[in-house]
N, C-alpha and C positions, 0 to 999 in steps of 0.2 A: 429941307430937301423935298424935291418931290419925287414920288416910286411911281412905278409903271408896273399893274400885274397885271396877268392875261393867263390864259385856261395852261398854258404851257408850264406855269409857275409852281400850279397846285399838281398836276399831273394826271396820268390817265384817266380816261373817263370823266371828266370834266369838264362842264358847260356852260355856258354865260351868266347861268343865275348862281353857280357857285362863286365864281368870280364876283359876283356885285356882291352877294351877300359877306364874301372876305374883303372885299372894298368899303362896305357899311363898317363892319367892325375897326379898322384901322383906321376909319377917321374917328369911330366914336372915341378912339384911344388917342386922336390927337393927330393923327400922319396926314400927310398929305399925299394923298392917293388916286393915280386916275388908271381909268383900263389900256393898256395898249401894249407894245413890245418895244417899246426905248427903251435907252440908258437912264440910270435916275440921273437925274437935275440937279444943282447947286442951285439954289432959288435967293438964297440970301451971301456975299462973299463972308462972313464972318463964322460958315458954317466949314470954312474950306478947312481949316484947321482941323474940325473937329467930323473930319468927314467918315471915318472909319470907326470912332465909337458911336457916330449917329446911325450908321448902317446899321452894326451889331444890335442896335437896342432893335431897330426893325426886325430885325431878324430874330429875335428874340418874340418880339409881339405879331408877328407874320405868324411864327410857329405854334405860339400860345393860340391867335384866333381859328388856325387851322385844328389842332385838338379840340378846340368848343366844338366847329361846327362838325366833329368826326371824321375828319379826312385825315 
């Protein structure tokens, strides 16, 4: 899947380098990540099945990268 963050996602007070720098992190962990305000992507059909424990791991490692960088 591909995700889409933007400054709206981490919250108040939040600026475009916070955003890449939570962008670096979730690719270093493997996501496929770009900036903007879409809906995430199916990128692959084989992912459709497994579309809402693939989210939750994100969302898991969204929340972990966001604790590193103190937000």
């Amino acid at each position: 899947m591909r995700f889409y963050v933007a400054e709206k996602n981490i919250g108040p007070g939040t600026c475009r380098e916070d955003v890449d720098e939570l962008i670096r992190r979730l690719r270093d962990r493997g996501w496929e990540v770009a900036y903007g305000e879409r809906a995430n992507e199916i990128t692959d059909p084989a992912e459709a099945a497994d579309q809402q424990a693939i989210m939750d791991r994100f969302a898991d490692d969204f929340m972990a990268c966001l604790t590193e960088m103190g937000k």
